[in-house]
N, C-alpha and C positions, 0 to 999 in steps of 0.2 A: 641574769648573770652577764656581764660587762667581759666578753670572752677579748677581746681585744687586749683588757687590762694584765693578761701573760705572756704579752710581749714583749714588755719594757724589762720584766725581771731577767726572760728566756734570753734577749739581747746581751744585758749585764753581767750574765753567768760566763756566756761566749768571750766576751771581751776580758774579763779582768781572768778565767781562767789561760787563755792565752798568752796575756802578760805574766801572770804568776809563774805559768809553766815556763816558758822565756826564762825567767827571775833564776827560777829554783833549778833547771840544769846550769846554771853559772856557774852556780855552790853546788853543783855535783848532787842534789834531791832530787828524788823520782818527780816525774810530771805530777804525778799525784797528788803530793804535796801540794802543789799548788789550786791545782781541781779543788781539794777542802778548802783551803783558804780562801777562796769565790764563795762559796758556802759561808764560810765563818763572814764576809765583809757584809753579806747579803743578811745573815742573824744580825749583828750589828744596827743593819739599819730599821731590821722591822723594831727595833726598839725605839725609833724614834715616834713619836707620837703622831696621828695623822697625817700620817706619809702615804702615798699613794702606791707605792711599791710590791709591800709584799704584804696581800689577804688572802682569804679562803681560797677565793679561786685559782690565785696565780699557786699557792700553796700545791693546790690537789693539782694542778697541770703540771708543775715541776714532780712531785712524787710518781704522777702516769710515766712522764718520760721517761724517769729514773729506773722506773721497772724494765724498760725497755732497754734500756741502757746496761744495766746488770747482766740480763741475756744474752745481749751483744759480747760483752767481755768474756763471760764465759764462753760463749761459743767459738770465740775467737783461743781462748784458754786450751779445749777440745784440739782445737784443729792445727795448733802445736804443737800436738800429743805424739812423739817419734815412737811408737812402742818397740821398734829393732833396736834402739839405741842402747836400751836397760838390755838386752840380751848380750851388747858389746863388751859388759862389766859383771857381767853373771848374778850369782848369790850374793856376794858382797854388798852390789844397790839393795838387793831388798831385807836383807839384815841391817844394812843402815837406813835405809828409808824407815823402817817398821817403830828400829830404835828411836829416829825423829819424830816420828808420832805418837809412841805411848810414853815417854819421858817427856815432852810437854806436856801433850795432854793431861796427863797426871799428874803434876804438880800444878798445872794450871787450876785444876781440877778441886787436887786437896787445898789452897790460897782461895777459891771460891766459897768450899765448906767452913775454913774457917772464920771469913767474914761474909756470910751469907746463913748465919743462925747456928752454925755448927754443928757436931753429930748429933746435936738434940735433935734438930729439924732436917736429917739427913736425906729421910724419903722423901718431905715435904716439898724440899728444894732440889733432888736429885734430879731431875731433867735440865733448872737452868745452868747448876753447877756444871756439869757435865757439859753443854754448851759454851762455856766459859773455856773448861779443855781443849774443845773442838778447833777453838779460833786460831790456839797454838799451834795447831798442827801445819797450818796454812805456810808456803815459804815461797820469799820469791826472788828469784835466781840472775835475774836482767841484771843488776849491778853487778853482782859477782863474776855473771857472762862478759861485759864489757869489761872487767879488771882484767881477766885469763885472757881476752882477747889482745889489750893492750900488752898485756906481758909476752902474748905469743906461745901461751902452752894454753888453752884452751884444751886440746889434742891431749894433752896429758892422764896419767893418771887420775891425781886430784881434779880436774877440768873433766873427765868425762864421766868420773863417778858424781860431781855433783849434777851435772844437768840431767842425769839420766836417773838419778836421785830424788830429784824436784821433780818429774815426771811422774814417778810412780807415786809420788806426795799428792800431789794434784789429782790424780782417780782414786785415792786411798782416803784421801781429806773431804771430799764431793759425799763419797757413799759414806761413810760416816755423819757428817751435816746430817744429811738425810735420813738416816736411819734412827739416831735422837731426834730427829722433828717428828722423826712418825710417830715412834714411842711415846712422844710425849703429847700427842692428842692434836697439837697445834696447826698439824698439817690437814691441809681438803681430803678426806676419801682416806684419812688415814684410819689406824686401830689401833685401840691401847695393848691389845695385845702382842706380844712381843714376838711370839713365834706365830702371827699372822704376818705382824710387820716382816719378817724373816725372810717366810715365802715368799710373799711379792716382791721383797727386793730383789730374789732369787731368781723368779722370774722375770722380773723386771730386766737384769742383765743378761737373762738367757735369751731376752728380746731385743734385746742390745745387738748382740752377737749377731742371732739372726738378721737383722738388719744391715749388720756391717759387711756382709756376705751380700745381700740382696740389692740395698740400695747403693752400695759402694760400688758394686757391678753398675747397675744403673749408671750411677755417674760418672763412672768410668766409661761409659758409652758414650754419655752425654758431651763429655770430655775431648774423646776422640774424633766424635762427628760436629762439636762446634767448638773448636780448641780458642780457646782466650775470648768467648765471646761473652757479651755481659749474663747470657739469660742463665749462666751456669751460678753465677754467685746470686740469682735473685732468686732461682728455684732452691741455693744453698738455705739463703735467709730462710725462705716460707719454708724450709723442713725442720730448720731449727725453731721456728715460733710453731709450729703445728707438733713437734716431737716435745717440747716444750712444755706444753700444755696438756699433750697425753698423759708425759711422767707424773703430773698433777692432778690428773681428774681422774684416771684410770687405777693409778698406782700409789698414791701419797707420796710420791720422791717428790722433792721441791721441783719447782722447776728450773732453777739454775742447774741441778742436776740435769737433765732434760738436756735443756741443751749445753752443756760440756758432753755430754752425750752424743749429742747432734753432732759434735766437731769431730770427735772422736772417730764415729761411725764414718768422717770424709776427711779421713788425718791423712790417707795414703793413695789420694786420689793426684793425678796427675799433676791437676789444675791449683791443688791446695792454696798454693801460695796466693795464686790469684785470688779466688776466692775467700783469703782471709785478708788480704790488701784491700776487697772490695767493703769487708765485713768492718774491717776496722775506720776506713774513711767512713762509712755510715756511722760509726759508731763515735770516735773521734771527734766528728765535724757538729759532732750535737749532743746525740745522747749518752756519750759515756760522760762529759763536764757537767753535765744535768746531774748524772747519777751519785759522783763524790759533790759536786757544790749542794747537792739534795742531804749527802748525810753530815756536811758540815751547819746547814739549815737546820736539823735535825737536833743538833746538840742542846744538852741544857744543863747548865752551869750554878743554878741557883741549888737544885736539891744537892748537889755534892757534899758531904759530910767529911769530917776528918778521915774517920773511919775508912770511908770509898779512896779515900785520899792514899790512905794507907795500903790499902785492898789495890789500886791502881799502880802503886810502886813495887807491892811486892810482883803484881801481874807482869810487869815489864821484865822486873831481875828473873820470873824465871821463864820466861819466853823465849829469853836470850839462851841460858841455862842451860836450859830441856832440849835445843836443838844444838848448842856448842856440845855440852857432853854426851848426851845421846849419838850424836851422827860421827861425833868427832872419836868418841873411846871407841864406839863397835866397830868404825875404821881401824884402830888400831888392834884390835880384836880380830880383824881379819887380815893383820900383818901388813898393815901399811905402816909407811917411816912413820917416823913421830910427826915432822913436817907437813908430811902428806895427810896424816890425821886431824891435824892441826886446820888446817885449808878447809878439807872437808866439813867439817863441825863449823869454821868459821862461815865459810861457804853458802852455808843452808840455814845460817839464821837469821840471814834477810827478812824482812817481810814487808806486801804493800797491798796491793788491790785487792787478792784476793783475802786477807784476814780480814779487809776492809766487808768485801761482798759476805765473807761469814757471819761475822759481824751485826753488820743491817738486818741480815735474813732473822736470826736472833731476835735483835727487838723489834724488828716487824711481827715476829712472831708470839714477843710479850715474856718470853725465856730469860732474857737479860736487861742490865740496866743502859739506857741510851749514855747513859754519864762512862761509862768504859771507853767510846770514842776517842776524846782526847788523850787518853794513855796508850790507844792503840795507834794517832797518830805520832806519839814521842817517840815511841816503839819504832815506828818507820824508822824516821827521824835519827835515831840512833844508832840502829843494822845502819843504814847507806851509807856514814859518814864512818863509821867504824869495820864496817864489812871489807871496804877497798884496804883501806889500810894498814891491815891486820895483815890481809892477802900478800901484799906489795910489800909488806917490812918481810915478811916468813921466804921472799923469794932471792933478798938483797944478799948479795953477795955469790950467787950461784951462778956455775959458767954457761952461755948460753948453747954449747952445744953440750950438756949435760941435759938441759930442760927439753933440748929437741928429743933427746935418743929416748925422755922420759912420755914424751907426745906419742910416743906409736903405739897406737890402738892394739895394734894385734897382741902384747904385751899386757895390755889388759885384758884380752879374752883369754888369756891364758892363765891368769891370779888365779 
C-alpha cells in the first residue's frame, strides 16, 4: 500500500473546498454546499480512466477521516446546546418542536412506503422507511440566525422560539437516529428487541445526566484552575472520542450520538466557547471537508431510476412541508400572530449538515439508498435561498421600534 498516494486527494479536497466555500457564501449557500461539491469534482475525476487520483487507498483514508470529522461536528453540535434557552419560551418550543418532528418524519415516512414496495412490504422495509423519516427531522437554523440578526429582532418572539426550537430538535433528532439504528439490528451491541433497545437508551441518558453532574464539575475545575489554556479543549476532544465510542460498544447508540452527547455534557462549562472554537478549527481545518467532500465521493448516479427520481421530488416537497406546517400551525395553535407563525414554520425548515450527517449514518448503515443524497442537497439548496427571504419579505413594512418592544424575552416567558 502506496500510503503517500492520500495525499494528493486529502490536498485537493482542502483546496477546492475552500474555494467552493468562498464561492457559495457569495450566493448566500451554507459552506457546505460547497464541502459536497469537492466531493462531487473529486467523483468526476475518479471516472477518468487511469488516473492516479482516487483508488482503494486514498478511498478508505478519506472515509477514516470522514468519520472523524462527523464526530467533530456533532460534538461541536452538543456543545451549542443552550438548554436555559428552551425554558425562556416555555411549552410552546416543545409543542412546536415535537410538531416539527412527527409531521415530517411522517410524511417522510409514508413517500418512502410508498415507493419503497409499499404496504405489501411494510415490515419488510419498515426500519429503512422510517430512517428516511428520521432525516426530516433534522433542521438547521444558521441562516435563519443570521437573517433575525441582520433584521435586528433575533430577541424576538419568532427569533427565540425558533433557536430554542432547533435546540430541542437537535437532542430529540439524535435519540431518535439512534434508537431506529438499534431496532433495526444495524447498530454494534445493538438488539432487535425493542423494549431492550428502550432500556438502554434509558439508561443510556440516565448516564448522560450523571456525567453532566460529575464531569461537567470536573471541568468546571479544570476551567477555573487553567482558564483559556489549550489542555482544556484537548482533554474536551479525548472525552468526546472516548464517550463516543462507549455510546457504541456499550450501548448500541451511534456514536455521533455519543458525542452530541459529549458536547452536551460541556454545554455549560465556562470555557465552552473556547473549547468548541478549538473543536471546530480541528475540525474545519481538515476533517469536517473530508467528511461532506467524502459523501459527495459517495454518490452514485447511475442506479437512479425514474421512480427514485420521483420518490426524490416528492421527499424534498414534504421536507419542506412537514416543518412549514407542523412548526408553523402549532405556533399558531399556541396563539402566535399569523406573522409570527409564519416565521417560525419558515424558520425551521432549513436544513444542512446535520440531515446531511443523518443521512450518511443511514447508508453507512445499509437502511437507505446512497442515491437520496443529491435531493437532500437540492433540499439545502432551497431552505437557504428561500428561508431568508420568506423571513425578510414577512417583516417588510413593520416599524422598527414595534420589532424592538417585540424582542424582549421576558414577554416571552410570559406566553
Amino acid at each position: 500500500m502506496e500510503v503517500y498516494s492520500i495525499l494528493l486527494p486529502l490536498g485537493l479536497i482542502l483546496v477546492f473546498s475552500k474555494i467552493l466555500v468562498i464561492l457559495c457564501k457569495k450566493v448566500s449557500l451554507p459552506g457546505v454546499v460547497g464541502m459536497l461539491l469537492s466531493g462531487l469534482i473529486l467523483l468526476a475525476i475518479s471516472y477518468i480512466p487511469k488516473q492516479p487520483i482516487i483508488n482503494d487507498t486514498s478511498k478508505n483514508a478519506i472515509k477514516f477521516c470522514a468519520e472523524i470529522g462527523v464526530i467533530l461536528i456533532m460534538f461541536s453540535a452538543g456543545l451549542g446546546t443552550n438548554l436555559k434557552q428552551i425554558k425562556a419560551v416555555g411549552k410552546p418550543t416543545i409543542f412546536i418542536t415535537l410538531a416539527g418532528i412527527l409531521l415530517p418524519m411522517g410524511l417522510g415516512f409514508l413517500v418512502a412506503v410508498l415507493f419503497n414496495g409499499g404496504f405489501g412490504a411494510f415490515k419488510e422495509n419498515l426500519y429503512g422507511n422510517l430512517f428516511y423519516g428520521t432525516i426530516l427531522t433534522a433542521t438547521s437554523v444558521s441562516i435563519t440566525v443570521a437573517t433575525l440578526k441582520e433584521l435586528g429582532v433575533l430577541g424576538s418572539k419568532a427569533g427565540t422560539t425558533i433557536v430554542s426550537s432547533a435546540i430541542l430538535d437537535d437532542i430529540l433528532g439524535v435519540v431518535i437516529l439512534s434508537f431506529i439504528l438499534s431496532i433495526s439490528g444495524k447498530s454494534e451491541s445493538s438488539s432487535d428487541n425493542p423494549l431492550i433497545v428502550l432500556l438502554l437508551t434509558i439508561i443510556y441518558f440516565g448516564v448522560v445526566i450523571i456525567l453532566k453532574l460529575v464531569v461537567g464539575k470536573l471541568f468546571k475545575y479544570l476551567d477555573k484552575k487553567y482558564p483559556h489554556h489549550r489542555r482544556i479543549p484537548i482533554f474536551s476532544i479525548g472525552f468526546c472520542f472516548i464517550f463516543a465510542w462507549i455510546s457504541q460498544e456499550f450501548f448500541g447508540i451511534a456514536d455521533i450520538t455519543g458525542a452530541f452527547a459529549a458536547g452536551l455534557i460541556l454545554s455549560d462549562n465556562f470555557d465552552k466557547e473556547y473549547i468548541d472554537r478549538k473543536a471546530e478549527t480541528l475540525g474545519y481545518m481538515f476533517f469536517t471537508p473530508v467528511f461532506f467532500a467524502n459523501v459527495g465521493l459517495s454518490l452514485t448516479f447511475s442506479a437512479i431510476k425514474p421512480s427514485f427520481i420521483l420518490f426524490g421530488t416528492l421527499f424534498i416537497f414534504v421536507g419542506i412541508l412537514g416543518k412549514l406546517l407542523g412548526c408553523g400551525l402549532t405556533a399558531k395553535a399556541c396563539k402566535y400572530s399569523f406573522k409570527d407563525s409564519l416565521r417560525v414554520g419558515v424558520g425551521m425548515m432549513a436544513r444542512a449538515e446535520v440531515a446531511l450527517v443523518c443521512a450518511q449514518t443511514g447508508i453507512n448503515a445499509g437502511l437507505i439508498s446512497p442515491n437520496i443524497t443529491p435531493f437532500l442537497l437540492i433540499l439545502i439548496i432551497i431552505t437557504s435561498f428561500a428561508t431568508p427571504l420568506i423571513i425578510k419579505g414577512s417583516y417588510k413594512g413593520e416599524l422598527t421600534d414595534k420589532m424592538l418592544e417585540d424582542s424582549k424575552p421576558i414577554e416571552i416567558a410570559q406566553q
